[in-house]
C-alpha positions as CSV (number, residue, x, y, z in Angstrom):
1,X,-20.0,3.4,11.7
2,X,-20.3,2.2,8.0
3,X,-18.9,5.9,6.9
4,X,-15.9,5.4,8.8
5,X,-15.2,1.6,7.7
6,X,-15.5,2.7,4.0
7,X,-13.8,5.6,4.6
8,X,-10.7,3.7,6.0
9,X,-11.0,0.8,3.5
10,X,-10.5,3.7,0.6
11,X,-7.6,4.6,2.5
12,X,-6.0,1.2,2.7
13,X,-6.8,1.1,-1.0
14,X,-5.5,4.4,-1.9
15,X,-1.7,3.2,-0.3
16,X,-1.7,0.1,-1.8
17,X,-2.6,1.9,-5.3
18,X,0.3,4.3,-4.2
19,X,2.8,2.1,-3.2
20,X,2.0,0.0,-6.5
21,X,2.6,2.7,-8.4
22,X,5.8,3.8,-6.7
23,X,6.7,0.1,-7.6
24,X,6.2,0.5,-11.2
25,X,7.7,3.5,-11.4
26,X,11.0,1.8,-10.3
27,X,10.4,-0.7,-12.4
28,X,10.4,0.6,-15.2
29,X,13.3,3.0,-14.0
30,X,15.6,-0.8,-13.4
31,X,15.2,-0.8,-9.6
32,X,13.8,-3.5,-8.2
33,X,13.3,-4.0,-4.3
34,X,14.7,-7.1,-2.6
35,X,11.1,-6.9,-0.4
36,X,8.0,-9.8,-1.2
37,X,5.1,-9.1,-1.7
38,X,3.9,-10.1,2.0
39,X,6.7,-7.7,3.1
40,X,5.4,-5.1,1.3
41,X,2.1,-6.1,2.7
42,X,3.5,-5.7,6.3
43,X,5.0,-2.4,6.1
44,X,1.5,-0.6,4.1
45,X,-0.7,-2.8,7.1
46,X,1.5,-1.0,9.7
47,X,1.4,2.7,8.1
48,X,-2.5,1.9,7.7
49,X,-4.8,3.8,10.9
50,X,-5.9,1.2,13.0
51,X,-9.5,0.5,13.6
């Protein structure tokens, strides 16, 4: 049980790192979303497997 609760707390971490990155890379491009933060937060908690 602790395997799997790691295992799907790296993969929570490894979209937000993802989707941070994908957010800098705009950045830095001049695009910037129109989304907050909690938004953002939202959408990655919805694509995340549930428990």
């Amino acid at each position: 049980m602790l395997r799997h609760e790691k295992a799907q707390q790296a993969e929570k971490l490894a979209i937000l790192r993802r989707e941070i990155s994908i957010g800098a890379e705009a950045a830095n491009a001049g695009r910037f979303s129109k989304k907050s933060v909690s938004d953002i937060l939202d959408e990655v908690m919805l694509e995340s497997p549930k428990r």
